[in-house]
C-alpha positions in Angstrom: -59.2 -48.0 -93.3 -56.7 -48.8 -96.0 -57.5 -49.8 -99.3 -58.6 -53.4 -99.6 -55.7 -55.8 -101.8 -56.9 -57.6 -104.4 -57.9 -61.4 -103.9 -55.7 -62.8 -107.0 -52.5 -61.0 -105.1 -53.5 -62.4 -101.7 -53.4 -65.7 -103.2 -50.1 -65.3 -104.6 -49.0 -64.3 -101.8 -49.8 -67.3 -99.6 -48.2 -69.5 -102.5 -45.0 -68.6 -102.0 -44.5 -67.3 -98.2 -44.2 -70.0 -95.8 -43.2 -68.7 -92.2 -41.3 -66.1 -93.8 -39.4 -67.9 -96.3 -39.5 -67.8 -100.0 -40.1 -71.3 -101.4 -40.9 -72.3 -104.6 -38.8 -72.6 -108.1 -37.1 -69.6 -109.6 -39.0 -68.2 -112.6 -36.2 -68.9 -114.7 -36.1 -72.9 -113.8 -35.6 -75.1 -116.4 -37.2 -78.6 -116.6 -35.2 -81.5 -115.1 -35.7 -85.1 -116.4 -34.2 -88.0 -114.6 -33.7 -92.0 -116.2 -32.8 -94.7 -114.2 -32.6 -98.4 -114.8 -31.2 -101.0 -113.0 -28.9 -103.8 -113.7 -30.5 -106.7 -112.9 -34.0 -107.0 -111.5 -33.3 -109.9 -109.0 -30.0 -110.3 -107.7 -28.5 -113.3 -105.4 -26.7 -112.5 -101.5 -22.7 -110.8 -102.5 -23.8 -109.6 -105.7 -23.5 -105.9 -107.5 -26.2 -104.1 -109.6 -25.5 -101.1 -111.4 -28.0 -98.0 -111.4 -27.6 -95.9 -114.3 -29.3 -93.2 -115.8 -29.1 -89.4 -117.4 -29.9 -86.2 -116.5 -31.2 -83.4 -118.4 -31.8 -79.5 -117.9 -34.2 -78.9 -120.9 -32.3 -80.4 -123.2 -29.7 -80.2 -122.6 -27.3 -82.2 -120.1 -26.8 -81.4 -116.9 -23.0 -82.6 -116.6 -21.7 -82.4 -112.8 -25.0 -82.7 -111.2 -25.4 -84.0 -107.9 -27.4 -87.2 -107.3 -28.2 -89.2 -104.8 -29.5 -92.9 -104.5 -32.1 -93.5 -102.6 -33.9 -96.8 -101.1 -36.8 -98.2 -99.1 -37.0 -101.6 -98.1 -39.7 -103.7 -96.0 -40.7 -101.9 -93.2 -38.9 -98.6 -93.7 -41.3 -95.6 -93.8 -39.9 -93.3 -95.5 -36.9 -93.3 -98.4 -32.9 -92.5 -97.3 -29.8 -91.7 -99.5 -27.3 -94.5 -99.4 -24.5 -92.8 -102.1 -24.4 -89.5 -103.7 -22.2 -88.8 -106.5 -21.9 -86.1 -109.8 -23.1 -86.7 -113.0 -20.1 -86.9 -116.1 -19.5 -84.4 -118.8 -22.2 -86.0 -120.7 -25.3 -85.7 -117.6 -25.0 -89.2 -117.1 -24.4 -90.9 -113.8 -23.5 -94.7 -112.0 -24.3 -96.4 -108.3 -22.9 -100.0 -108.0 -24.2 -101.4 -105.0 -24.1 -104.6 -102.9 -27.4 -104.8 -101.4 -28.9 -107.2 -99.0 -32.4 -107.3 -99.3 -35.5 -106.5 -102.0 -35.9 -102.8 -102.1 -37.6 -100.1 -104.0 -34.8 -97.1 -105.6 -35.0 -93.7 -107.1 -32.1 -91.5 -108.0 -32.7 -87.8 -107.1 -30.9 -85.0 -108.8 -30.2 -82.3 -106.1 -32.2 -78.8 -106.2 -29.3 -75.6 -107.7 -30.1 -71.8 -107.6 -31.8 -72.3 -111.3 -33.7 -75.7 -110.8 -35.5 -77.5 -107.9 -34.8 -81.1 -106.6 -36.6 -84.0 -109.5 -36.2 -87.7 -109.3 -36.5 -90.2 -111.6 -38.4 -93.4 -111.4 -38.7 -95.9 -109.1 -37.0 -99.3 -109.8 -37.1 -102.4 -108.2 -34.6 -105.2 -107.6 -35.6 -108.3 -105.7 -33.1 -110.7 -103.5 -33.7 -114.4 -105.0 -31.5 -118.1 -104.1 -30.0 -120.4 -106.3 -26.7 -121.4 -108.4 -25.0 -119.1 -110.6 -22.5 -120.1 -113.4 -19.8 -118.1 -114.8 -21.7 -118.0 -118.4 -25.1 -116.5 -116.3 -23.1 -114.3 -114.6 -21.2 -112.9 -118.0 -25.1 -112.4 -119.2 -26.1 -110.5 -116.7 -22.9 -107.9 -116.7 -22.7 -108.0 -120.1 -20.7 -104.8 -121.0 -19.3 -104.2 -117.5 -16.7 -107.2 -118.1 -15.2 -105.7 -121.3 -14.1 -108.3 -124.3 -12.9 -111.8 -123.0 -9.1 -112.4 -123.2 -9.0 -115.9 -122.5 -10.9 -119.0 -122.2 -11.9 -119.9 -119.5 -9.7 -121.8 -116.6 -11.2 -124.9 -114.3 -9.1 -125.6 -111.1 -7.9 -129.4 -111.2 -5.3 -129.8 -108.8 -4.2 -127.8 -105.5 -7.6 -126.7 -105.1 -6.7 -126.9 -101.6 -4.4 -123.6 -102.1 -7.0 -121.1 -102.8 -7.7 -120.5 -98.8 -10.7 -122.0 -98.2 -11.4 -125.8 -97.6 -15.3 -125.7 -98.2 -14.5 -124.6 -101.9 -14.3 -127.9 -104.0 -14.9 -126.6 -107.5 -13.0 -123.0 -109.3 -13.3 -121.8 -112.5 -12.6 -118.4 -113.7 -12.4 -115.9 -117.2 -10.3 -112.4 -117.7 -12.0 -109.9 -119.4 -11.0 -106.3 -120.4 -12.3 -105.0 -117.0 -12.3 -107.8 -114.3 -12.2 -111.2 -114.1 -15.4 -113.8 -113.0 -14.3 -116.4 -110.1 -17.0 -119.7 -110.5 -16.8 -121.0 -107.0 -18.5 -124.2 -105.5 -18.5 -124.2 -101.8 -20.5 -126.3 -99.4 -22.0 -127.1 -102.5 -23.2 -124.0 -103.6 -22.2 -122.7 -106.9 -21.5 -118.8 -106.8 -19.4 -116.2 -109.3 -18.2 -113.1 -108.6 -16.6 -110.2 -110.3 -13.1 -109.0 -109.3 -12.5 -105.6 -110.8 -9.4 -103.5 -112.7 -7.4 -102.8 -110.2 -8.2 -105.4 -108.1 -8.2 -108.3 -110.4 -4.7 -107.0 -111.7 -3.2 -107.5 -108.4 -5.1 -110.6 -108.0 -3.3 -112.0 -111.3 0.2 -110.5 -109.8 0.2 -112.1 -106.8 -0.6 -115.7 -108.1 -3.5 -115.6 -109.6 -6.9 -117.8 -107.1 -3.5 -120.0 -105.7 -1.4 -117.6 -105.0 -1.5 -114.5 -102.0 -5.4 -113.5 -102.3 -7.1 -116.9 -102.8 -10.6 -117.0 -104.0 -13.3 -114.4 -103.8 -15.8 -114.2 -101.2 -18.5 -111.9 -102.7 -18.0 -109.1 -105.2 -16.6 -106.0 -104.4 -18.0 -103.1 -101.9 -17.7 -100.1 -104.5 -19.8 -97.2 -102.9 -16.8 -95.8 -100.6 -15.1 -92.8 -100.5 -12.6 -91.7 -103.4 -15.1 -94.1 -105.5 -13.4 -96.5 -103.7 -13.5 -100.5 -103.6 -12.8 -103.2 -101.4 -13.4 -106.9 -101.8 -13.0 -109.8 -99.3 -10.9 -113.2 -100.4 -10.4 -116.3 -99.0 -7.0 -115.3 -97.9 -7.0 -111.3 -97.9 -8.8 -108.1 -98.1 -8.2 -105.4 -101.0 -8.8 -102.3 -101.3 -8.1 -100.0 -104.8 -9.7 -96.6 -105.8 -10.1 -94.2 -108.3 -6.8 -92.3 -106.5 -4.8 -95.3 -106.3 -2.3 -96.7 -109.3 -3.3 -100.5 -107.9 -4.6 -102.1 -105.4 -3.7 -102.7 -101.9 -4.0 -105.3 -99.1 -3.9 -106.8 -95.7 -3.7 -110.8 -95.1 -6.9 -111.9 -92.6 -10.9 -112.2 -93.6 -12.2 -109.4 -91.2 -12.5 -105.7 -91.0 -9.6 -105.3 -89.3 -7.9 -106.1 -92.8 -10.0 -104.0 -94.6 -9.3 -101.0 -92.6 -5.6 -101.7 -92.5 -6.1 -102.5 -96.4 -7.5 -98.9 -96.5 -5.1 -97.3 -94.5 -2.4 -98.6 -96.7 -3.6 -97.4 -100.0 -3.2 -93.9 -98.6 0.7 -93.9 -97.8 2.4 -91.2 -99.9 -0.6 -88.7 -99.6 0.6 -85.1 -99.0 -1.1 -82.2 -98.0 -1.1 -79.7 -100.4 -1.2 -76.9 -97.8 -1.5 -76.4 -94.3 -4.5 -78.0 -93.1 -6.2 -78.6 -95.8 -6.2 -82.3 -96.9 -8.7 -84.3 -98.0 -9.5 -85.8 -94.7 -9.9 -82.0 -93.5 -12.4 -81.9 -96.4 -14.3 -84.5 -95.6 -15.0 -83.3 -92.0 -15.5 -79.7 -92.9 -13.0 -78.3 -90.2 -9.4 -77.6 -90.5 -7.3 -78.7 -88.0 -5.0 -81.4 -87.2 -5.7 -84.2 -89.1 -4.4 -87.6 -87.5 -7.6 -88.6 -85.8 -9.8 -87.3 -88.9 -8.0 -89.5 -91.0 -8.2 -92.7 -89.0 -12.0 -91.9 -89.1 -11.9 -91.6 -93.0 -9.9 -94.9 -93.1 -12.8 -96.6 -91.2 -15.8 -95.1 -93.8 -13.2 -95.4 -96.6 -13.2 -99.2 -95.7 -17.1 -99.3 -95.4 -17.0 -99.1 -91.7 -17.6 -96.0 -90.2 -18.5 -97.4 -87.1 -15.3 -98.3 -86.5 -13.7 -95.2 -85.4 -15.8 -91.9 -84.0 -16.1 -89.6 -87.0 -15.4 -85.7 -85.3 -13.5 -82.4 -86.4 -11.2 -81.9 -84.3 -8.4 -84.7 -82.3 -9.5 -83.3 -78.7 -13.4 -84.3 -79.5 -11.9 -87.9 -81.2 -10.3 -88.6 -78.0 -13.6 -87.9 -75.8 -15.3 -90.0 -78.3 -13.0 -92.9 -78.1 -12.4 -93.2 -74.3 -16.3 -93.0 -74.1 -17.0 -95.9 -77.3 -14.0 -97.8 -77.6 -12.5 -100.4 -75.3 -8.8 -98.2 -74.1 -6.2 -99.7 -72.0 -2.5 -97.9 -70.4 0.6 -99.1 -71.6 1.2 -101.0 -68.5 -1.9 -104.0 -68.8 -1.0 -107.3 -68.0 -4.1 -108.5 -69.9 -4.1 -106.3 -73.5 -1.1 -106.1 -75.6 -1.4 -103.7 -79.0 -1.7 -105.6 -81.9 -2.1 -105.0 -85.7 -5.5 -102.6 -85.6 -4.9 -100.9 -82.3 -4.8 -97.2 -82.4 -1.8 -96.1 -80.1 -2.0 -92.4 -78.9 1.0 -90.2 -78.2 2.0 -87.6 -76.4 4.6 -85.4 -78.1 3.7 -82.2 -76.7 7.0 -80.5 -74.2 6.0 -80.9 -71.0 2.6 -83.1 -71.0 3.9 -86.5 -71.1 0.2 -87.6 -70.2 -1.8 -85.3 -72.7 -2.0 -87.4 -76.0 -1.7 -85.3 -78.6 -1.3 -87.9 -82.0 -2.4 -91.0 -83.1 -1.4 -93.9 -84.9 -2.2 -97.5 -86.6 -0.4 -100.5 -85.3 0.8 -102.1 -87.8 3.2 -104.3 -85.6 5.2 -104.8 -82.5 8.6 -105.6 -81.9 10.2 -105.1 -77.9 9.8 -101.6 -77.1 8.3 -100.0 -80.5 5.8 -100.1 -82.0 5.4 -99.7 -86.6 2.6 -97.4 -87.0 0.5 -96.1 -89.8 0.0 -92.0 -89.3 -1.9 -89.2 -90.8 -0.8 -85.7 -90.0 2.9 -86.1 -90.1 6.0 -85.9 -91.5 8.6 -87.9 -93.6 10.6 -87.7 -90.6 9.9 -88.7 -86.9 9.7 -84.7 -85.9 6.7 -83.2 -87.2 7.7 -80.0 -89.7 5.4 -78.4 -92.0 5.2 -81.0 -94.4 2.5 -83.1 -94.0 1.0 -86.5 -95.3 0.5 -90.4 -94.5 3.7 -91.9 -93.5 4.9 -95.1 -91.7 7.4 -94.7 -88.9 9.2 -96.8 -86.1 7.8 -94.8 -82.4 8.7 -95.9 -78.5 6.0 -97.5 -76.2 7.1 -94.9 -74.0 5.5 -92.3 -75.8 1.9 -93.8 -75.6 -0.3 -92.8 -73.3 -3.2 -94.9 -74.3 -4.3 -97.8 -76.8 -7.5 -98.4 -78.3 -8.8 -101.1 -80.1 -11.7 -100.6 -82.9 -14.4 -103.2 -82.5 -13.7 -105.8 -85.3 
């Protein structure tokens, strides 16, 4: 018989092998501390909050950290991450978020090889009803609007131009980082925040009268490149931290916000073969026209738009099998601003599709359509980006159409 181990060592043992796997923080792993607060402990339907907060690695700051928000509403059993992001040079970090209901948060600071996964406190923010002035408003984001720089405007005439014919009261402020939009409408009073990029556009294109009209809620800002969009009364926009201003597309659905989207990311090129950011975003790197309508759709803030896969051969599977398709030839569906046309370019299969591209309009026997994965030309070389180009019907061998 061999000799018998000691108890203490058995012990150890157990701690720290579970089926075979070492688990357990390294020796050398230095204490993490995570703050959080929230911006506003009650919020009203459209509205942002911020969730801020630090982190720390003794004490010292853990700059470029990964974090992740995390929520529990009524009913949910267990907590799920809604939006991830690093912390800055300094440790700290910021979610804005839309949400829809009362909920209970913590932000989590991801495990590394030298620490193991902490969180911070949970915070609460609960949905309430009722008016909300611009002045209130201004309060509550204090800081996040910058220093005013002007008064503040009240609509008296050609209220009617703003978009929206239940709206019978506007007023509205600029400040260093956004603008506040006071709207009445079916008698409820409402402000929202428009911000940078967006609001600068806004003010370009006429101001609340003018191409954008009124807000309808603040801005969606938890997207992909930190990206934004925000719905008005006459259009959708769309800016991010890789855009130099904002873009849009006239209409009040998501079909304008993906083809808002899509248009902010004209004039990308890939910086070498297969590897653009879409690729990234998938984790496979292969042809990229399909991957990038997906990232348009999740970009925009709806992913369910267009199947999300790696490569084009498993996008098309997906989207004859979710999305309504139809030939060329139908007598009762047309393409359309929206509709994903695929092509067949390949010598010899002039039924394989092998590309795929927005709509952005129809005229006779072409169609204008938004691509990733090509070139500045119509032929496809090694140079690759986001490019608009003029194509022939007869080069589609099937639409399909997202479900707005």
């Amino acid at each position: 018989m061999g000799a018998r181990r000691p108890l203490a060592v058995t012990l150890v043992s157990l701690a720290v092998l579970v089926s075979g796997v070492l688990v357990g923080p390294p020796a050398s792993a230095a204490t993490v501390s995570v703050t959080t607060k929230v911006s506003a402990s009650a919020f009203r339907w459209g509205e942002s909050i911020w969730f801020t907060g630090s982190v720390h690695r003794g004490s010292k700051v853990a700059a470029g950290a990964t974090v992740g928000l995390r929520i529990k509403k009524a009913g949910d059993k267990t907590y799920s991450t809604i939006a991830t992001t690093r912390t800055s040079s300094t440790g700290t970090f910021s979610f804005p978020l839309k949400p829809t209901a009362t909920a209970r948060y913590y932000v989590r600071a991801s495990a590394t090889s030298s620490t193991v996964a902490t969180r911070g406190p949970i915070v609460t923010s609960e949905r309430t009803v009722g008016a909300r002035t611009l002045e209130a408003r201004a309060k509550l984001l204090g800081k996040r609007l910058g220093s005013p720089t002007s008064g503040t405007t009240r609509l008296r005439t050609s209220i009617g131009k703003v978009g929206d014919s239940k709206v019978t009261a506007v007023r509205y402020r600029n400040y260093t980082k956004g603008m506040l939009v006071e709207t009445v409408r079916s008698g409820a009073m409402r402000t929202w925040f428009v911000p940078g990029q967006i609001r600068d556009r806004l003010v370009d294109k006429g101001g609340v009268r003018g191409t954008f009209g009124v807000p309808r809620a603040d801005a969606v800002c938890t997207l992909l490149d930190r990206g934004c969009t925000q719905q008005f009364s006459k259009v959708a926009a769309y800016a991010s931290a890789k855009t130099k201003y904002a873009h849009y597309q006239a209409g009040r659905t998501r079909r304008a916000q993906y083809i808002a989207t899509a248009r902010a990311q004209v004039g990308y090129k890939e910086p070498s073969w297969r590897h653009s950011k879409y690729n990234d975003w998938v984790g496979a790197y292969n042809a990229w026209c399909g991957v990038f309508q997906s990232w348009v759709a999740a970009a925009s803030g709806n992913p369910d738009l267009v199947p999300r896969r790696t490569s084009y051969d498993a996008l098309v599977k997906a989207v004859k099998k979710e999305m309504p398709t139809y030939k060329p030839g139908s007598s009762t569906h047309k393409p359309r601003m929206g509709t994903l046309a695929f092509f067949a370019f390949r010598r010899g299969e002039p039924n394989t599709p092998s590309h795929v591209g927005l709509v952005l309009s129809r005229s006779g026997s072409t169609l204008r359509v938004l691509e990733g994965n090509s070139s500045a030309g119509l032929g496809f070389t090694m140079d690759r980006g986001v490019y608009i180009h003029t194509r022939s019907t007869s080069s589609v061998v099937f639409y399909a159409e997202p479900k707005w």
